[in-house]
C-alpha positions as CSV (number, residue, x, y, z in Angstrom):
1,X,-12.8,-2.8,13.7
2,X,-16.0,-2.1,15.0
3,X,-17.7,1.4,15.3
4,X,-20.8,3.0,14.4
5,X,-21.3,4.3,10.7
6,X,-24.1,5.4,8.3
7,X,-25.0,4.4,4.6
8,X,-27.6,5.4,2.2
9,X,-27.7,4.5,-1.4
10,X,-25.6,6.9,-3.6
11,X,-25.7,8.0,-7.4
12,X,-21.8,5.8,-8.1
13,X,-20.2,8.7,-10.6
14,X,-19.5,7.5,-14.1
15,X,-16.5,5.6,-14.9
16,X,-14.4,8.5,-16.9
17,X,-14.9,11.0,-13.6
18,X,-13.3,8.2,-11.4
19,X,-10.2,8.0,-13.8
20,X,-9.3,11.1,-11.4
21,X,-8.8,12.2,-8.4
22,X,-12.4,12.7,-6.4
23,X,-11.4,16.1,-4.9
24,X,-11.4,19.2,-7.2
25,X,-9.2,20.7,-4.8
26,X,-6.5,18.0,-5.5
27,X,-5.8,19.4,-9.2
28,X,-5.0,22.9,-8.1
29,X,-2.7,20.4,-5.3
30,X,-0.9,19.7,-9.1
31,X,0.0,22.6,-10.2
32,X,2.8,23.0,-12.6
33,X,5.3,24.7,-9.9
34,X,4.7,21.5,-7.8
35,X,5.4,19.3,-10.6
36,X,8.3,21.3,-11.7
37,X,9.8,21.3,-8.3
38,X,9.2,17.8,-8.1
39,X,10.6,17.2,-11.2
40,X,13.4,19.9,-10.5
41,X,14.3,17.6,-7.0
42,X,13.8,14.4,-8.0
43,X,16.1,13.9,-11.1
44,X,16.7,10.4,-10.6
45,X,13.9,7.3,-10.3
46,X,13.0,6.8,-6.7
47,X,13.1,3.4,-6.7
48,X,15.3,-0.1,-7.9
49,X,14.2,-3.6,-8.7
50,X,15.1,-5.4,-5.3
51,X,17.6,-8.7,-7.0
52,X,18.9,-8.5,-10.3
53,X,15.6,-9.6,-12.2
54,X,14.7,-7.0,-14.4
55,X,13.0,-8.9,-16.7
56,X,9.6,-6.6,-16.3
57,X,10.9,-4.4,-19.0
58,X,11.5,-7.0,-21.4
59,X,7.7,-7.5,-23.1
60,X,6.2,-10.7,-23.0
61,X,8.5,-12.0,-20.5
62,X,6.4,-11.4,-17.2
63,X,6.8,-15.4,-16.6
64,X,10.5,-14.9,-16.2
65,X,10.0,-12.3,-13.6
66,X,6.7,-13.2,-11.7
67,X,6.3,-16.6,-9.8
68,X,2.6,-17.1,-10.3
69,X,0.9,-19.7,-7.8
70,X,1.3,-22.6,-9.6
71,X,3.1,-23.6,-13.1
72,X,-0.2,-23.7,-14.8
73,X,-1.2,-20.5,-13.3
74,X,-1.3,-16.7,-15.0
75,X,1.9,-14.2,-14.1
76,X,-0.6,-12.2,-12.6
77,X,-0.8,-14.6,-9.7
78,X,2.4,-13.3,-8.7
79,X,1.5,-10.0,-9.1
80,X,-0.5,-7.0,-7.2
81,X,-4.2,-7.0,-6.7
82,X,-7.4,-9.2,-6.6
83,X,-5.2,-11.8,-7.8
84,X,-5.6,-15.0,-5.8
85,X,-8.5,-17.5,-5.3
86,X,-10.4,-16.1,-8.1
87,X,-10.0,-12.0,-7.6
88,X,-11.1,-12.5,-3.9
89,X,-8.0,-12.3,-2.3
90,X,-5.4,-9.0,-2.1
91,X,-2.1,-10.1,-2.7
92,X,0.0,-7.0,-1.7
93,X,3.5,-7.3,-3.6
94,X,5.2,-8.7,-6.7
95,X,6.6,-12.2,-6.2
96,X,9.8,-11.6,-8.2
97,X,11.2,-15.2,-9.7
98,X,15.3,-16.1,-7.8
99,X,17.9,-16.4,-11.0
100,X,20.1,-18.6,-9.1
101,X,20.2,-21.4,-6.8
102,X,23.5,-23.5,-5.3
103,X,24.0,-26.9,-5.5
104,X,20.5,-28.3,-3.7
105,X,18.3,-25.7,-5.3
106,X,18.0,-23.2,-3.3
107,X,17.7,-19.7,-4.4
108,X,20.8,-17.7,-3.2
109,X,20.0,-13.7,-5.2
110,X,21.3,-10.9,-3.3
111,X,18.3,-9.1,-2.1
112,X,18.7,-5.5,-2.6
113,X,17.4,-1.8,-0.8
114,X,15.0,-0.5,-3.7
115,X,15.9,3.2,-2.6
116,X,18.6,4.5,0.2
117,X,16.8,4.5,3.5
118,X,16.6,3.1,7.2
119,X,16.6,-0.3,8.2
120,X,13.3,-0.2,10.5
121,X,12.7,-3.5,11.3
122,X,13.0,-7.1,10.7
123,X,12.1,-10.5,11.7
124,X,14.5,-13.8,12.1
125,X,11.6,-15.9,12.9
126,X,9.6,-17.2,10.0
127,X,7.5,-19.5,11.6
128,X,5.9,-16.1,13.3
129,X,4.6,-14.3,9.8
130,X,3.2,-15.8,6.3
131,X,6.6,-13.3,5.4
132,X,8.6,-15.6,7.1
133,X,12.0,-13.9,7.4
134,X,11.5,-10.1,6.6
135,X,12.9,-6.9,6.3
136,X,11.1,-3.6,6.5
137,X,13.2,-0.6,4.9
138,X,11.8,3.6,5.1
139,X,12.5,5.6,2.5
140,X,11.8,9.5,2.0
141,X,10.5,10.5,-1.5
142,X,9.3,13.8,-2.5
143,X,7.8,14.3,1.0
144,X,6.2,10.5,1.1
145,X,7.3,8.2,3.6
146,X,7.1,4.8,1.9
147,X,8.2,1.5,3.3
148,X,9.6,-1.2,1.1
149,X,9.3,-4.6,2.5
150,X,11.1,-8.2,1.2
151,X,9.7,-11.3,2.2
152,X,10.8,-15.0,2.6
153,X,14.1,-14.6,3.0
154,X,16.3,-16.8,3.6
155,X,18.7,-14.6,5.6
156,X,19.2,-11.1,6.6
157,X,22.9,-9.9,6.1
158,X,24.8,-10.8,9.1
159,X,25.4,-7.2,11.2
160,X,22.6,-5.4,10.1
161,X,20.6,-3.4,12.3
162,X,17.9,-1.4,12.8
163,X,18.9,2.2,12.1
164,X,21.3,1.5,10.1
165,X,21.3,3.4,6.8
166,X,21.3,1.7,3.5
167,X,21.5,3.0,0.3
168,X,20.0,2.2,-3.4
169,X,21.3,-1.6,-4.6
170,X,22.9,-2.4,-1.1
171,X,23.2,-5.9,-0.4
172,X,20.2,-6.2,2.9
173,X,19.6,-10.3,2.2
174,X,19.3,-12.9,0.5
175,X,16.3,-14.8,-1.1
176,X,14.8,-17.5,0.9
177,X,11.9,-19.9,0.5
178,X,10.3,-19.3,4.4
179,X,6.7,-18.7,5.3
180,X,4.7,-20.1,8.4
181,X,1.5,-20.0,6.0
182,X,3.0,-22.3,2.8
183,X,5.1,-24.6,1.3
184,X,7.1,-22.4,-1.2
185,X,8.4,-24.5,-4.0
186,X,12.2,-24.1,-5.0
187,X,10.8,-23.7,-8.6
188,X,9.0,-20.3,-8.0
189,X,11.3,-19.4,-5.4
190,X,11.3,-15.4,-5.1
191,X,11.5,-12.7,-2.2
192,X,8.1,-10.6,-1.7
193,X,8.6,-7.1,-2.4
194,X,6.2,-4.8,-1.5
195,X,6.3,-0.8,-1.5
196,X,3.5,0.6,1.4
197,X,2.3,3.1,2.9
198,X,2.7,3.2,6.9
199,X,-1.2,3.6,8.3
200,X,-0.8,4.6,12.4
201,X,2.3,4.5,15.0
202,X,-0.4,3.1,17.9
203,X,-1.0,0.0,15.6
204,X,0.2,-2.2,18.5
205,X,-2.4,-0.4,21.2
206,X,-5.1,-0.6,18.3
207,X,-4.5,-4.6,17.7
208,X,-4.8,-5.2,20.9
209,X,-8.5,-3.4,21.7
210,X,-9.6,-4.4,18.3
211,X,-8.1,-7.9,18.7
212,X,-8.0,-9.2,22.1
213,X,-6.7,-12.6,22.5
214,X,-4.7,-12.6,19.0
215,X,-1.2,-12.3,18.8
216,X,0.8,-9.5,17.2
217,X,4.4,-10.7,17.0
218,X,5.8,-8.0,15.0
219,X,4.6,-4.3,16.6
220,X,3.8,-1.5,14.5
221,X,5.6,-3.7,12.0
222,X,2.8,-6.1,11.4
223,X,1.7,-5.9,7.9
224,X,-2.0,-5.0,8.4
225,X,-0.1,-1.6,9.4
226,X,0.9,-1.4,5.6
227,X,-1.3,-0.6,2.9
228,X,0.3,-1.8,-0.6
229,X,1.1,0.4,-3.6
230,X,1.5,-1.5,-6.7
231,X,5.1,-1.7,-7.1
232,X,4.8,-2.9,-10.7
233,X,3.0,0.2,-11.9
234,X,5.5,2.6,-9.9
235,X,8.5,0.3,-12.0
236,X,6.8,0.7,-15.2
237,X,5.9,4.4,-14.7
238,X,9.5,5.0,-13.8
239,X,11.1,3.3,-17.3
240,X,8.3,5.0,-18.8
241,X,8.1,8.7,-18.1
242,X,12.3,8.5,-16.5
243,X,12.9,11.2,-14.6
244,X,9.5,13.2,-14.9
245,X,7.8,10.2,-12.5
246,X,6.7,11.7,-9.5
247,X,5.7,9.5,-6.4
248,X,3.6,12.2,-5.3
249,X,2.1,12.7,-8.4
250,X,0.9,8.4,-8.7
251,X,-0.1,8.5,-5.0
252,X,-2.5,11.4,-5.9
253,X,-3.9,10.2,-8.8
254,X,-5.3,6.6,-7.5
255,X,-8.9,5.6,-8.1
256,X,-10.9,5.8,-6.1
257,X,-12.9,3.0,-5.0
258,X,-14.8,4.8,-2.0
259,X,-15.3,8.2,0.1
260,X,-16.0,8.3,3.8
261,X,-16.9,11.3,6.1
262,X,-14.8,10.6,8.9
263,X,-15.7,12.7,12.7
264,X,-12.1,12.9,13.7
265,X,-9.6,15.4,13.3
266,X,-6.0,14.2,15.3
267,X,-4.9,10.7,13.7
268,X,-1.0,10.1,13.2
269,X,-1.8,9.6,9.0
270,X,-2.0,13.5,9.0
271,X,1.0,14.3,10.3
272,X,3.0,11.2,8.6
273,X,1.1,12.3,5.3
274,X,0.3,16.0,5.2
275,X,1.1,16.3,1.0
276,X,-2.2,14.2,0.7
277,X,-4.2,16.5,2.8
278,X,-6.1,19.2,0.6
279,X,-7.1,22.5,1.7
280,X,-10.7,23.6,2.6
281,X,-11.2,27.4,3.0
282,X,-14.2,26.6,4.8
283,X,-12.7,24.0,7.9
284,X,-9.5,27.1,7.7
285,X,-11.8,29.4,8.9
286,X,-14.9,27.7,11.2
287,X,-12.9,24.8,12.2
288,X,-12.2,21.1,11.5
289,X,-14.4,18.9,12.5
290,X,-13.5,15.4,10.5
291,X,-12.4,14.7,6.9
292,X,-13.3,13.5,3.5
293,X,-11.1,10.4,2.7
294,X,-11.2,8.7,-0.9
295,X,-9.7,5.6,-0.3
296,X,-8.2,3.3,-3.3
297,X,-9.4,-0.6,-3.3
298,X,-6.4,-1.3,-0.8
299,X,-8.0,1.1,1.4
300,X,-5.1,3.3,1.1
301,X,-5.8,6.7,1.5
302,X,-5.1,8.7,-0.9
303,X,-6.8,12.2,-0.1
304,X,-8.3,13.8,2.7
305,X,-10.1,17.0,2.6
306,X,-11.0,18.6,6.1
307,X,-14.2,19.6,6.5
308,X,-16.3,22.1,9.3
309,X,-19.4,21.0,11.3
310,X,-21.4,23.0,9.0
311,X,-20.6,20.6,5.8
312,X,-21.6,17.3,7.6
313,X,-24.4,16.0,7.6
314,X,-25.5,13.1,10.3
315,X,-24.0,12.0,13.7
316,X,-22.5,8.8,12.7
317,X,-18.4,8.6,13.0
318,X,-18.0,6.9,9.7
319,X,-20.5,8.0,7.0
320,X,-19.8,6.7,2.9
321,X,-20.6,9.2,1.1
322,X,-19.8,7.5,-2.3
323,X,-18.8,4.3,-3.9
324,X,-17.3,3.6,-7.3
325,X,-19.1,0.9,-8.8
326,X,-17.0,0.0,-11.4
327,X,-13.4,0.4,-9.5
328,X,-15.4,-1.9,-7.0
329,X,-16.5,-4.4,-9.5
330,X,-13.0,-4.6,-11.0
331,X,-11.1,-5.3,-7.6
332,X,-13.5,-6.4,-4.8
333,X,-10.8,-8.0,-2.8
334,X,-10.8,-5.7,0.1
335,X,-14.6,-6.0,0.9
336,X,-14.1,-2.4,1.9
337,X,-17.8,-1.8,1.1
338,X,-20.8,-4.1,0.1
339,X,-24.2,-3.8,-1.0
340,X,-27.4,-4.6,0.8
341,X,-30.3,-4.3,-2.0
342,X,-30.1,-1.3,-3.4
343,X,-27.9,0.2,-1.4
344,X,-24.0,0.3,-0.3
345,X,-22.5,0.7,2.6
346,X,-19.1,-0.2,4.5
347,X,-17.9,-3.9,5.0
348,X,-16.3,-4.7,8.1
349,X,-13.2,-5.0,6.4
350,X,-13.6,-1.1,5.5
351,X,-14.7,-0.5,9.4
352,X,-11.9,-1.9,10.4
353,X,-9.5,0.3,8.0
354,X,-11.0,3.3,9.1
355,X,-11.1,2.5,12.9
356,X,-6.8,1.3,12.6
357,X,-6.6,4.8,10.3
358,X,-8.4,7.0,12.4
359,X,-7.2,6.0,16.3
């Protein structure tokens, strides 16, 4: 994603300001009414475990429930994050381990919806995606559209189709071992489960300008259009605080790895997200002439606070405005921004999120 940008060095905030949200606006977003009335709407968690592992809630037992890389490796290999080839490499799901296999080996769970929702998409031909044979599921939850997806399946349940609606625990495949990008041993079989957000509708038009000559077999469905929330933490924080978890409220409250002056004003993320757009008395009244985005290390963003001409400064249409250092440091995987000497600036992998975001 190319596209013309400034940087300048920037003061990086202290580590116990970037625990929150980046926007002061944001916490008068939280105010108890909204959490009440989320908490009022939402009784029940949002979201299931996908098979009939639940061994993440038994401590010290992540090995039965991850598949890390290899035997020798970590459970966080299987896990979310700057996990792979030394923390330089986003893995953008859980890898949850099969608990049963047939005769030869091979894993046969019951893959299940994670939440009721509509079937959106999904792919029979696994030598076309490092997914293999996937399934893509929406899901509405306090607001959020979220899409779950399930990876390397072996099968997706005879009949299904998109439209259909599923509900919570439904039977939508069964666990696989197929990828066109590995060899998936039938040791650490498992099905990729991933919980995104859903970045722009004229992905497609975007690969192709951005991406001439490259293939794009799957649509607006291609994973590069879905930015990964940690599905482990959202599990966890679920068990944890029961029904008081609020999607919203976890989606708000993600750190911050970077903020971006963007010179646009009419991108489908607005529309598809408005409870993550703040309010600006100032762009209400003169006009909106771009936005302020704090993006998370996955370059998922997370806030956006319009802003009017007279708040921004430069002529560039991407313009960092700050960096967390130490959110940086700790997950560098994206590349979303780099430093040149003394100063910072975007990486062409954060170009390129902003361009896909913005179009």
């Amino acid at each position: 994603m190319g596209g013309r940008f400034e940087s300048h060095g920037q003061k990086t905030a202290n580590r116990q300001m970037m625990r929150a949200i980046v926007f002061p606006a944001l916490r008068a977003c939280l105010s108890p009414f909204l959490v009440l009335a989320a908490a009022t709407v939402w009784a029940q968690t949002p979201f299931q475990f996908p098979t009939a592992n639940h061994a993440l809630y038994e401590p010290g037992q992540e090995l039965r429930f991850f598949a890390p890389t290899t035997p020798g490796r970590s459970w966080t290999s299987g896990g979310f994050g700057c996990v792979r080839d030394n923390g330089q490499r986003m893995h953008e799901g859980l890898d949850i381990l099969h608990l049963q296999t047939d005769r030869r080996g091979e894993p046969t769970d019951p893959v299940m919806a994670t939440a009721d929702g509509t079937v959106m998409y999904f792919s029979t031909h696994p030598g076309l995606s490092n997914y293999g044979n996937y399934l893509v599921i929406r899901h509405v939850v306090e607001g959020l559209e979220i899409y779950s997806l399930y990876a390397h399946l072996s099968a997706i349940r005879p009949g299904l189709k998109i439209g259909e609606a599923v509900r919570a625990g439904e039977m939508v495949a069964t666990m696989g071992r197929t990828s066109s990008a590995e060899t998936i041993g039938k040791w650490r079989a498992h099905v990729h489960f991933e919980l995104n957000v859903f970045v722009n509708d004229r992905f497609a038009t975007w690969f192709r300008q951005s991406s001439p000559g490259e293939r794009n077999d799957h649509g607006e469905w291609n994973g590069q259009n879905l930015n990964g929330l940690d599905p482990r933490l959202i599990l966890l924080g679920e068990k944890t605080d029961g029904a008081k978890f609020s999607l919203l409220n976890f989606l708000r409250s993600q750190t911050e790895v970077c903020r971006v002056l963007v010179r646009a004003t009419n991108f489908p993320y607005l529309k598809r997200y408005p409870e993550l757009v703040l309010s600006n008395p100032v762009a209400e009244k003169q006009g909106i002439a771009g936005y302020e985005v704090a993006l998370n290390y996955n370059g998922v963003a997370f806030a956006l606070m319009p802003r009017a001409a007279s708040e921004m400064k430069g002529r560039g249409k991407f313009q960092l405005l700050s960096v967390n250092e130490a959110e940086q440091e700790a997950n560098p995987c994206r590349h979303l921004v780099v430093k040149r000497g003394s100063h910072w600036q975007l990486g062409n992998e954060g170009l390129r999120e902003l361009e896909l975001l913005t179009y």
